[in-house]
N, C-alpha and C positions, 0 to 999 in steps of 0.2 A: 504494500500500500504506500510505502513512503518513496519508491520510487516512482512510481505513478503520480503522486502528489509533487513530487521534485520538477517530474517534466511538465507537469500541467502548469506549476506557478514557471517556471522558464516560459513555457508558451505563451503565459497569459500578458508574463511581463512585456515579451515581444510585441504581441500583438498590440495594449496599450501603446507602446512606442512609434508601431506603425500607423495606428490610429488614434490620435490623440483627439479627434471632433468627436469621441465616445465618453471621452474624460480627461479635461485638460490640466486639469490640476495632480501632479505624482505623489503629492501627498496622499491626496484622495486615492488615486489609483492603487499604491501602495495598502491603503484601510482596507478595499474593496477585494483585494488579492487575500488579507488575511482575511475576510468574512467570508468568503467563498467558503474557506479549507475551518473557518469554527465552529466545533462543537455541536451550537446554535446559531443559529440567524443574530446577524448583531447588524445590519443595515435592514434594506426595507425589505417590509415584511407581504409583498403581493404576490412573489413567486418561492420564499423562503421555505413552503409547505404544500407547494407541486410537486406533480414526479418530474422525472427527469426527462423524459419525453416532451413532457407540455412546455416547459424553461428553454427546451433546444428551437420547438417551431416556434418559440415567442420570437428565440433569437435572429432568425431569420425572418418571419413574416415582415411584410411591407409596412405595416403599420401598427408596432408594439409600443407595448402602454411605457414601458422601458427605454429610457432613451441609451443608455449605457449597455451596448450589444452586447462586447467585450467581458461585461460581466454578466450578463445573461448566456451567454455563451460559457465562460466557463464555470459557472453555479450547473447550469446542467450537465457540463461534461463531468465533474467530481460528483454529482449527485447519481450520476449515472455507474461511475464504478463503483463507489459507493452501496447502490441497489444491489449491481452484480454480485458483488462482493459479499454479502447482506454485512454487511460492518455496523458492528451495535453501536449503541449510546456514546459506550467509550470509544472509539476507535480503533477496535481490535477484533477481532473476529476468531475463532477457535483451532479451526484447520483449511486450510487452503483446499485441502480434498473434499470438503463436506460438501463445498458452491456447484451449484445446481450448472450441467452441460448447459442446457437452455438459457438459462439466464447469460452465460457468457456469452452463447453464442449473440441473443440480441445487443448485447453489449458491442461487438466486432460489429455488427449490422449498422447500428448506430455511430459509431465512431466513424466508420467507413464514409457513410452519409454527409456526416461531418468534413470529412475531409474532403468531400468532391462539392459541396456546396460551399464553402471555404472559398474556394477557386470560380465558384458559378454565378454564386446569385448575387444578382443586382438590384440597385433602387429604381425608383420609378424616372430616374433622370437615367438609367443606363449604366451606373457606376457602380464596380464593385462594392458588398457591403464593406467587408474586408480585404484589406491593403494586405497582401502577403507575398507572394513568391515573385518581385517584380524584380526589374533588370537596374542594376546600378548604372554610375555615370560612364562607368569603364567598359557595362556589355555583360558584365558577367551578372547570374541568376541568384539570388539570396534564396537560398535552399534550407535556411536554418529551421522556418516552419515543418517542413516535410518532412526531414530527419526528426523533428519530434514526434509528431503524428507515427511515422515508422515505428520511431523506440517504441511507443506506446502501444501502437497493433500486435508488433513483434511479441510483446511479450503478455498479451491478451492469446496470443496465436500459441504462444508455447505454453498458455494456459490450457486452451482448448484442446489442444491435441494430448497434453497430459491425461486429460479426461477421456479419450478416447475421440475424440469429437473433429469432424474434416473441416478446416477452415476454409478450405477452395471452394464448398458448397456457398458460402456467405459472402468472399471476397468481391464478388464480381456480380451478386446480385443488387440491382438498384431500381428501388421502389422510392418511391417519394413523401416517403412519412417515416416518423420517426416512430419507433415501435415500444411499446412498455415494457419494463424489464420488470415490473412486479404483477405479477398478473393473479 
């Protein structure tokens, strides 16, 4: 779990940096990164008691009651592994072997998702939501988003197959909803 946690606050910091019309303030951004990953909800409290499902298409829809994507974006990706996980009150959970095939697999389903709407969806003016894998002044690709998203699957993926479970079946399926992991 903590390195799951490790890449998501790296990602998230990224992403505020690349999108700062989300939250311009780094202090703020900085608060917003620990609320994500506390406990309890310590900021606002309208998506703080959603699943994880409903926090990801907030993030994306065209017109969320949330102005701050960045962090609706990653409230449901920690809230998401999180579910997988079933990780208690405390932040611990018992054995890694117990978590349900299924649940991980919608996990990979979801992140997947994630990562190819990342690169897709736009606002109503045409412009990316999120600023990520773009070309610097020299030509070359900032790749740092993707290698996370990777770490992160990669090791979702050597979850799943722990379990028995084919990740190639989920890899390359794309639906356009984000699917509940607690059912």
């Amino acid at each position: 779990m903590r390195q799951y946690q490790n890449s998501l606050r790296e990602f998230t910091a990224r992403l505020y940096a690349k999108n700062p019309k989300y939250e311009k303030d780094p202090a703020r951004q900085r608060r917003k990164i620990d609320a994500v990953f506390a406990p309890l909800p310590t900021g606002e409290q309208v998506y703080a008691y959603k699943q994880s499902h409903e926090i990801l298409a907030a993030a994306f829809h065209p017109e969320t009651v949330e102005p701050d994507r960045v962090y609706l974006l990653s409230l449901g990706l920690w809230k998401s592994i999180v579910e997988a996980y079933d990780v208690g009150d405390e932040g611990i959970f018992v054995s890694g072997l117990q978590i349900s095939l299924e649940r991980l697999q919608r996990l990979h389903h979801n992140l997947s998702q994630v990562n190819w709407r990342l690169k897709t969806y736009k606002d109503k003016n045409g412009k990316l939501l999120f600023l990520t894998n773009e070309a610097g002044a020299d030509g070359y690709l900032n790749m740092g988003y993707e290698v996370i998203m990777t770490r992160i699957l990669t090791r979702l993926e050597d979850d799943i197959a722990m379990r028995g479970g084919l990740p190639e079946r989920y890899m390359f399926s794309m639906s356009t909803i984000f699917v509940g992991i607690l059912l």
